[in-house]
C-alpha positions in Angstrom: 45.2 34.1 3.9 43.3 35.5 1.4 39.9 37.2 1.9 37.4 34.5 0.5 39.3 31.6 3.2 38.7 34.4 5.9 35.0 34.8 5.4 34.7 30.8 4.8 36.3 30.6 8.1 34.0 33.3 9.7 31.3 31.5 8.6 32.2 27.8 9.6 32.6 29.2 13.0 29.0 30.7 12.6 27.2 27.7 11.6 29.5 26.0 14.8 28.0 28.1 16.6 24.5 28.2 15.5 24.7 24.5 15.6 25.7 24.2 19.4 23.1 26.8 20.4 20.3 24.9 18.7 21.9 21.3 20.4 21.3 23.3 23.6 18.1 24.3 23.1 16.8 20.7 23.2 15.1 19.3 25.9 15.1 15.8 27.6 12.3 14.0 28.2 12.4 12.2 31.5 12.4 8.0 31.6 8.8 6.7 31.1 10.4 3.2 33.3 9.1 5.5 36.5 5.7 5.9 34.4 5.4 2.5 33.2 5.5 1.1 36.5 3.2 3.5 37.9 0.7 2.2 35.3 0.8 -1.1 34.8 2.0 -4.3 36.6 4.5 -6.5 34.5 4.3 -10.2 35.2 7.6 -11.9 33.6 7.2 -15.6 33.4 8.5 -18.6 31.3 6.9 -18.9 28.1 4.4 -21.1 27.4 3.5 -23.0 23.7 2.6 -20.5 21.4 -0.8 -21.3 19.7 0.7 -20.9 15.8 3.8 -22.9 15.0 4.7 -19.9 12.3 7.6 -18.3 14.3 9.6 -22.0 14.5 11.7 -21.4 11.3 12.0 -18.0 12.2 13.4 -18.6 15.6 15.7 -21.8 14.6 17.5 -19.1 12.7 18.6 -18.2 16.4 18.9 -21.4 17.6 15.7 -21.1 20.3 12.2 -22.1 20.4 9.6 -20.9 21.8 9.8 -22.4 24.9 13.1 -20.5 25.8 11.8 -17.2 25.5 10.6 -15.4 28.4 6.9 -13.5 28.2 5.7 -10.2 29.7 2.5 -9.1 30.8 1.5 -5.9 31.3 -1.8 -5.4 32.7 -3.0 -1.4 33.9 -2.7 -1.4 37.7 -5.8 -2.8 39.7 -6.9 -5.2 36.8 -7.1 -8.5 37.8 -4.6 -11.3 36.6 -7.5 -13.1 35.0 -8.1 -10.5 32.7 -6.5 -10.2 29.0 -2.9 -8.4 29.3 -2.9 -5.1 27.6 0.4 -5.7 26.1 2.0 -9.3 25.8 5.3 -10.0 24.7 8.2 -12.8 24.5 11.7 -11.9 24.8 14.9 -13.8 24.9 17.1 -10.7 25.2 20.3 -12.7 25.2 20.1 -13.6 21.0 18.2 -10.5 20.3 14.6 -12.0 20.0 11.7 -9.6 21.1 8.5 -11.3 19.6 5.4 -9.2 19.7 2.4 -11.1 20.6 -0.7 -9.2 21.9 -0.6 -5.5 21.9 -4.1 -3.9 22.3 -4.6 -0.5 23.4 -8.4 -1.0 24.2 -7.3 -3.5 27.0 -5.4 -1.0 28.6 -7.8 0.4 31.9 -5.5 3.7 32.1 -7.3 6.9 31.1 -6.5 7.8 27.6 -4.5 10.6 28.4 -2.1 8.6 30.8 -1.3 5.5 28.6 1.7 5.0 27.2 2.5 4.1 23.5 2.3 0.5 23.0 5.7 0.8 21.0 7.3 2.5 24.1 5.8 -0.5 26.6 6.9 -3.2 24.0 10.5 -1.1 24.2 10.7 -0.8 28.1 9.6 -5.0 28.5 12.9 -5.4 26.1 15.0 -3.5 27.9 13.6 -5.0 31.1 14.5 -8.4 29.3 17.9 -7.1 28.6 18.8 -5.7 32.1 17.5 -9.2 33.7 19.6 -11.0 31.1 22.3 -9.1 31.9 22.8 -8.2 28.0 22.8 -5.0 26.5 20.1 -3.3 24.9 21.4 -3.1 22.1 21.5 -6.1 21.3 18.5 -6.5 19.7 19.0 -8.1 16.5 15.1 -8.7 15.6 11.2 -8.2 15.9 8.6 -10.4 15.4 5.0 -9.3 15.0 2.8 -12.7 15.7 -0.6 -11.1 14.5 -1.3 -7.6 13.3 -5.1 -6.4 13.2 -4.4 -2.2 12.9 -3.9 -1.7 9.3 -1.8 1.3 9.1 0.8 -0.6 10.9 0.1 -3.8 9.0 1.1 -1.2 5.9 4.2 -0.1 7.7 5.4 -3.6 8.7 5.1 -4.5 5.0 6.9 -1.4 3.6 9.5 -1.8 6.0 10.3 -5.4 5.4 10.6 -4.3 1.7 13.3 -1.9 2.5 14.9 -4.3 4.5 18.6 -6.4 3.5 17.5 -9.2 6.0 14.0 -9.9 4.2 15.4 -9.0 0.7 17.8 -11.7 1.5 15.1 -14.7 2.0 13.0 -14.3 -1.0 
């Protein structure tokens, strides 16, 4: 072997290692599923008639209405069923189908400091979905978002669906 292959070599082996040592340094954060039922109570039920007919084309594409989907509620523990869920979602786990219906942080009772992100309890009501389904998670094939009022996410929906080959595809 000549002496440039050698020190190539050498310093493969390095980076190697330099990689598995910073692979190791990671650490895992624990499952929020223990947090998120310490927080909130979920109330799974059948779906009832959404009050927008705006998601019927959408879901014929997967052969469902809105009647076969299943919603969520999670309401912050100790809040009474009569009040508005903090986070309130349909799912029909088995095509894929996680529509996003009412997602409001201010409804949610927890201190500040204890709530979870309102992505990670829309995540954790799919893959409750799922598990009850008995499909896998990922499965998930697409999101709907019935009614955005924050507008930084509004922007990010937008520039997302722009980037993406399932919307490029419809127009």
């Amino acid at each position: 072997m000549a002496q440039d292959e050698v020190s190539e070599y050498r310093s493969c082996v390095q980076r190697g290692r330099d990689w598995c040592q910073k692979l190791n340094s990671f650490e895992t954060t624990p499952s929020s599923f223990g947090r998120l039922t310490e927080l909130y109570e979920i109330e799974p039920g059948p779906s009832r008639a959404l009050d927008t007919m705006t998601h019927d084309a959408m879901l014929q594409d997967f052969h469902t209405d809105d009647t076969q989907l299943t919603y969520y509620e999670l309401r912050s523990r100790g809040q009474s069923p009569y009040d508005d869920a903090a986070y309130s979602n349909r799912v029909l786990a088995k095509e894929g189908v996680l529509l996003c219906y009412e997602n409001y942080k201010d409804r949610d009772a927890n201190p500040v400091n204890q709530r979870l992100w309102a992505s990670e309890c829309i995540w954790k009501t799919y893959e409750i979905a799922a598990e009850k389904e008995g499909v896998l998670v990922d499965r998930l094939h697409v999101i709907f978002q019935h009614h955005v009022v924050n507008e930084p996410t509004l922007r990010s929906i937008w520039w997302a669906a722009e980037l993406s080959a399932a919307t490029r595809s419809r127009k």
